[in-house]
N, C-alpha and C positions, 0 to 999 in steps of 0.2 A: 504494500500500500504506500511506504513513502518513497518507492521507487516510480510508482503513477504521480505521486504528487509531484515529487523531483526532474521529473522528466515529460512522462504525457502531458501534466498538467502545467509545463511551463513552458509548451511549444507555441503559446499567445504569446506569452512574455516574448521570446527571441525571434516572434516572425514579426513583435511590433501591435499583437492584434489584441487589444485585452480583451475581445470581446470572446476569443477561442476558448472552449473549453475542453476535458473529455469525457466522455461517460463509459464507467465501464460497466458491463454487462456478467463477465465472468472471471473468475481468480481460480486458478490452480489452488491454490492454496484453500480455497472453501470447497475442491471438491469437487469444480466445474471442470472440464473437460483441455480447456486451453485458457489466455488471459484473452478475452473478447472487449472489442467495445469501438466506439465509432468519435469523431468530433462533432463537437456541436458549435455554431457563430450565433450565441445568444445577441439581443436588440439593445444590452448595457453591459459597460466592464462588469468583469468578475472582480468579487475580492479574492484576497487569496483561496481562503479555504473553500470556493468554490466552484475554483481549477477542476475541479477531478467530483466528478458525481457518479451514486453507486446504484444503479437498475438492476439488478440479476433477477428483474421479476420478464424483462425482454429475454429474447434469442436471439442470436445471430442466426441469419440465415446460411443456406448451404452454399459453400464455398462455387464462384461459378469463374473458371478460370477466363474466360471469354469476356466476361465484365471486368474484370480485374486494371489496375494500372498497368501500363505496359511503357517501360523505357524505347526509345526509340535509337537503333542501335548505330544511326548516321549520327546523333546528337552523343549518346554513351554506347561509343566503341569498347570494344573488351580491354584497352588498357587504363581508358578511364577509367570503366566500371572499380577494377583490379586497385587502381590507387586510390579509391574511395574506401574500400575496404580496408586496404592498408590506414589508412587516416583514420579510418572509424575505432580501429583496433588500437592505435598508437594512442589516439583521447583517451581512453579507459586507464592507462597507466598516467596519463598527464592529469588528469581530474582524480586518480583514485590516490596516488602518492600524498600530493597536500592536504587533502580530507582527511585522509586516514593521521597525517601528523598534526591537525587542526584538532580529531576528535579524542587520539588516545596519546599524545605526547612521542617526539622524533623516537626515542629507545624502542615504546611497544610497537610503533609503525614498524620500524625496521624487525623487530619479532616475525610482525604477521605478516607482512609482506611478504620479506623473506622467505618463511618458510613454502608459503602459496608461489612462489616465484620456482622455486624450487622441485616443487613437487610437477609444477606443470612443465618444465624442463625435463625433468625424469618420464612423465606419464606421456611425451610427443613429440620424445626425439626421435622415435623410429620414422614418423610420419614426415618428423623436419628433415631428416639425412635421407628418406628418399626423394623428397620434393628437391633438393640438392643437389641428388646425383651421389652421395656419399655412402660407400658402401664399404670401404677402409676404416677398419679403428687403431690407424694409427695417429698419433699427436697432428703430423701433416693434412689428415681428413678434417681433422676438428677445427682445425685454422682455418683451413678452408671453409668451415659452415659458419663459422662465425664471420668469416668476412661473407659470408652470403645475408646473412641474416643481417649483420649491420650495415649492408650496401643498401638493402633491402629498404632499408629505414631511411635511407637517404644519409648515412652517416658517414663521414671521411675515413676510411681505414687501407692498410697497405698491411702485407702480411713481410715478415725476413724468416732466415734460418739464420741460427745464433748457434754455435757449438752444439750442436746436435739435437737443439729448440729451436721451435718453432715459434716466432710473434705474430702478436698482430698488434699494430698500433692505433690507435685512432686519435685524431686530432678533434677535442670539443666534444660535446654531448645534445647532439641536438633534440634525441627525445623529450630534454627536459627541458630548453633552451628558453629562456625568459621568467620561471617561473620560481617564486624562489620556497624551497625547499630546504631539508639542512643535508648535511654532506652527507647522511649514513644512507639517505636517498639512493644513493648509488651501490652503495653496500647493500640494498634492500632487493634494488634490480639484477644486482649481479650474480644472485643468487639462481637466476632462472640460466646464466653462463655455468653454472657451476653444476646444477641438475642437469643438465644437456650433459656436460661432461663427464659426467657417473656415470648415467649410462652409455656413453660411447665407448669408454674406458673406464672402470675404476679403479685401476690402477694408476694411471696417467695422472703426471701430476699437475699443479694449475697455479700457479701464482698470477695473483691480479695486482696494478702499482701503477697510482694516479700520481701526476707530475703536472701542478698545473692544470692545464686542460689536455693533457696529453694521459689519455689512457693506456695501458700496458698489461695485454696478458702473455703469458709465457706459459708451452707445453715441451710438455718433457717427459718420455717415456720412462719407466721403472728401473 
C-alpha cells in the first residue's frame, strides 16, 4: 500500500497533473489475484491522501491484448526500448540507496543493502555470464563480466593484467553520480561484485580499493 501511495499515487505529482489519481481495484497481498486498478482525472486537485483510492468491490476486466497500449517500434526501436530498461533498473539502486540511509542510518543501510546486493549476485550470475558470453571461471572471465556489466551502465572502465591479476579500473561512479550518499554506499553496492564473484569462483580472490574517484578491483587466482 505505501508502494501505491509512493509511486501510483504520485504519477499527478510528476506529470504536473494534480488532478490524476489511482484507484486500485486489487492487492496480492489481500488475496486478489494480481495488483489491479486503473487512473482516474478527477474535476479538482487531490490532497495527498487521496492519490490512491481502494474499490476491490470493481473487476478488472479480461485482459484483451488487441486493446492494449502498443509502443510503436519506428518511434521505440529495440535499442531504445533496451536503455529504458537499463535506466529503469539503474533508478531502483539510485532512489533505494539514500532512502534506505535517510530511514535506518549509513551503518544499517550498508547491512541490508549489502547483504541483498549480495545475494542477488550469487542467485544471477549464471544468467549474467551467459548473457556475456562467459563461460571460463577463470579470474580473466570475471574481469571481463564486470567490465560488461559496468560498460553496460555506461560507466568508464579498462581492464590490465598485473603479475598474474587481473584489473579492472574505472574512472568515477556514475551510478550514483550527483546524489549525495555517505561513502559505505559503495561498500553497500559492491557487494553484488562480490556475490557475482563467489559464484564464478570461490576460491578466487577479490580485492576492491577506491583512490579518489578511481575504483580498483583486482582478481587473482588461488
Amino acid at each position: 500500500i505505501g508502494m501505491l501511495y509512493g509511486w501510483h499515487g504520485h504519477n499527478g505529482v510528476s506529470l504536473n497533473n494534480p488532478r490524476l489519481g489511482f484507484v486500485c481495484t486489487g492487492l496480492t497481498t489481500e488475496g486478489d489475484p494480481g495488483l489491479e486498478g486503473y487512473y482516474c482525472e478527477y474535476d479538482r486537485p487531490l490532497r495527498e491522501e487521496e492519490r490512491v483510492r481502494f474499490a476491490p468491490e470493481e473487476k478488472a476486466p479480461r485482459f484483451d491484448a488487441a486493446k492494449a497500449p502498443q509502443l510503436d517500434s519506428a518511434v521505440w526501436p529495440e535499442q531504445r526500448r533496451r536503455k529504458v530498461e537499463r535506466s529503469y533498473a539503474m533508478e531502483y539502486v539510485r532512489s533505494l540507496i539514500p532512502t534506505m540511509t535517510e530511514l535506518f542510518g549509513a551503518a544499517e543501510m550498508r547491512a541490508l543493502v549489502g547483504r541483498t546486493a549480495k545475494l542477488i549476485g550469487l542467485q544471477f550470475y549464471d544468467d549474467m555470464a551467459a548473457s556475456f558470453g562467459v563461460a571460463a571461471t577463470t579470474p580473466e572471465a570475471f574481469a571481463g563480466l564486470l567490465v560488461g556489466l559496468q560498460t553496460a551502465q555506461s560507466e568508464s572502465v579498462e581492464i590490465a593484467s598485473d603479475n598474474g591479476a587481473f584489473v579492472v579500473r574505472q574512472d568515477g561512479w556514475r551510478l550514483l553520480h550527483g546524489i549525495d550518499v555517505p561513502d559505505v554506499a559503495f561498500d553497500a553496492w559492491n557487494e553484488l561484485v562480490l556475490g557475482l564473484a563467489a559464484a564464478h569462483d570461490r576460491f578466487m580472490r577479490v580485492q576492491t580499493q577506491r583512490r579518489g574517484q578511481t575504483i580498483e578491483w583486482r582478481f587473482t587466482a588461488e
